[in-house]
C-alpha positions in Angstrom: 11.5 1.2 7.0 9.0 3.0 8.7 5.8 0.7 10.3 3.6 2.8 7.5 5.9 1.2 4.8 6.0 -2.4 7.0 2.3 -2.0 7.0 1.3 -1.7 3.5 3.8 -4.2 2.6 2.7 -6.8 4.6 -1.3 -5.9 3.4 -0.4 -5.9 -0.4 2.0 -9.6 0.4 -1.1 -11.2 2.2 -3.4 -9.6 -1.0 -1.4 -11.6 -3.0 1.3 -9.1 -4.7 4.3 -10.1 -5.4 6.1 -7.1 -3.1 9.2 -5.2 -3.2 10.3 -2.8 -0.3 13.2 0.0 0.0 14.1 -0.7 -3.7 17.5 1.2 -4.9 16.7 2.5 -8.5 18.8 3.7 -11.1 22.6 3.1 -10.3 25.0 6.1 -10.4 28.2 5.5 -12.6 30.5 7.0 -9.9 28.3 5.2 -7.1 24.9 5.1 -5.3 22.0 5.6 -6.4 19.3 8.0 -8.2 16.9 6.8 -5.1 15.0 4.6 -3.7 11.5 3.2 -3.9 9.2 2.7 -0.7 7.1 0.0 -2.3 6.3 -1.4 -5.3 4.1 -4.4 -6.0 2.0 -6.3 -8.5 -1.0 -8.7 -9.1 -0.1 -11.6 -10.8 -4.1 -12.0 -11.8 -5.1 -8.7 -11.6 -1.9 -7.5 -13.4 -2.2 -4.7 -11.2 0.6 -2.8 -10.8 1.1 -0.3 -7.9 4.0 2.1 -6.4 3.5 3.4 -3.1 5.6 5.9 -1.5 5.0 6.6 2.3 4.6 9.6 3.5 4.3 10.8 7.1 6.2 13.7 7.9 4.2 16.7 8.9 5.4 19.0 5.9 3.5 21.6 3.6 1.2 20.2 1.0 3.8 22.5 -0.9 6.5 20.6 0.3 5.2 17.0 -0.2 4.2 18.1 -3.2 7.5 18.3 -4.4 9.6 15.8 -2.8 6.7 12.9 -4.0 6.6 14.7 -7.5 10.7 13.1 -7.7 10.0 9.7 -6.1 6.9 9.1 -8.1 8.5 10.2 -11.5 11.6 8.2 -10.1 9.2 5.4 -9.7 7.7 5.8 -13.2 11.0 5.8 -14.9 12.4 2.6 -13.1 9.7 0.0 -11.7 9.3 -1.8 -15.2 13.1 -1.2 -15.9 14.6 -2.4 -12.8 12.1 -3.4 -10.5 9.7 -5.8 -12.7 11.5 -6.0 -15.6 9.6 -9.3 -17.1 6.4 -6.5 -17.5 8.1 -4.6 -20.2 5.8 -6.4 -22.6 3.5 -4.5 -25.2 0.1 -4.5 -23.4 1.5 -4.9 -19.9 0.0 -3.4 -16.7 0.2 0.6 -16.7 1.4 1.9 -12.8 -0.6 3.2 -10.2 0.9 5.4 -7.7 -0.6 6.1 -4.4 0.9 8.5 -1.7 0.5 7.2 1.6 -0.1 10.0 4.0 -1.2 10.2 7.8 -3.5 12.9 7.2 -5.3 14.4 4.5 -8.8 16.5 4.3 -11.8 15.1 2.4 -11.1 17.7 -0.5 -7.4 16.3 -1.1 -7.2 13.7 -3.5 -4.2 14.2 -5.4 -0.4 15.1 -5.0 2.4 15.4 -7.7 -1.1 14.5 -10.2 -1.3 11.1 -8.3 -3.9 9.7 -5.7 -3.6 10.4 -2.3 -4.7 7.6 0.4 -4.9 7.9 4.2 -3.2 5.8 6.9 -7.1 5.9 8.1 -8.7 4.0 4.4 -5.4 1.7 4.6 -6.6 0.6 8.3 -10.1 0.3 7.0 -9.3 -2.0 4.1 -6.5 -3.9 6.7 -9.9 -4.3 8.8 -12.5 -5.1 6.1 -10.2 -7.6 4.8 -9.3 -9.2 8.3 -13.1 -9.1 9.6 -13.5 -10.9 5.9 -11.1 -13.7 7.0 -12.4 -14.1 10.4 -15.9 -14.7 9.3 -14.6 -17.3 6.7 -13.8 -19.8 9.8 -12.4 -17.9 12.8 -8.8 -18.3 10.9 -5.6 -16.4 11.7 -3.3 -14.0 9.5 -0.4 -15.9 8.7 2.6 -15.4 11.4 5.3 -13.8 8.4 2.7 -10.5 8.8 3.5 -9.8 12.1 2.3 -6.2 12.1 -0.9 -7.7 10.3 -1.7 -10.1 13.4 -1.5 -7.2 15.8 -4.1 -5.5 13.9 -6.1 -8.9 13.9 -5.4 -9.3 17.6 -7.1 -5.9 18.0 -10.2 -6.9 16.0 -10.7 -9.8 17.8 -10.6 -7.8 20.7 -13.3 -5.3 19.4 -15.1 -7.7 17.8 -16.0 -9.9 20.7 -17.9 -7.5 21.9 -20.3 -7.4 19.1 -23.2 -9.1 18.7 -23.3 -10.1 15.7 -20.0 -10.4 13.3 -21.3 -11.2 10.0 -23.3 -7.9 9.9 -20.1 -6.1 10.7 -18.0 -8.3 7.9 -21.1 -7.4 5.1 -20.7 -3.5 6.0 -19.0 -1.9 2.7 -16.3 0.5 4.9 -14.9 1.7 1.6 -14.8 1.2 -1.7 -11.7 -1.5 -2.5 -8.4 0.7 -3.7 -7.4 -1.9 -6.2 -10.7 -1.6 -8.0 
């Protein structure tokens, strides 16, 4: 697992998702696998369902293109038959798939026909939503998010610094994702 997959995970767990990581889909009849999903998670009160494949190698658009066309139609195909089966219900939640990628330019938002999202709004959302916490009594993100706490740690850390916290906590960095 890579820390981009350990740190989405952990964001969509502490969000409330009920999270699944480095999932093998659709078993082989001579053995293995068809794949593997990075991450797939969803909202019990939302009913938001999301599969998020991380991506961070430093490949042609071309070639990402490509290789997240298979995992996401791989991920289509198997989340609500193997993943979350108990979702296989008329009017359940359609899937939202989201390519996780270290870099992308301002004109990019798609791949393979689904949205792209940058390591940079994933640690703005990670810092709206611990600045959010803070300022709701100065409390800590629980220990099973270690990667999570860091991040916190770091906030703190700038934070302290600042005058005045609330203003900072009130300030819309981006819109949320799962809206």
């Amino acid at each position: 697992m890579t820390f981009v997959e350990q740190l989405v995970f952990e964001w969509l767990d502490y969000r409330g998702y009920i999270t699944r990581c480095n999932i093998r889909v659709g078993r082989l009849k001579k053995g293995g696998y068809s794949g593997e999903i990075d991450i797939a998670a969803y909202h019990p009160t939302t009913r938001h369902c999301i599969h998020v494949e991380c991506h961070t190698d430093a490949g042609s658009w071309k070639q990402r293109e490509a290789a997240l066309k298979k995992k996401f139609d791989r991920g289509a195909r198997y989340i609500f038959k193997e993943v979350f089966p108990w979702l296989q219900i008329p009017g359940g939640p359609e899937l939202e798939q989201w390519a996780v990628v270290v870099t992308a330019g301002k004109d990019r938002k798609t791949v393979a026909g689904r949205r792209v999202v940058s390591l940079r709004q994933v640690y703005r959302n990670i810092t709206r939503d611990i600045v959010d916490l803070m300022v709701r009594g100065n409390r800590m993100v629980p220990e099973k998010y270690p990667l999570l706490r860091a991040v916190q740690g770091m906030v703190q850390h700038v934070l302290d610094s600042k005058k005045n916290i609330e203003a900072l906590a009130n300030e819309d960095l981006l819109p949320r994702l799962t809206e």
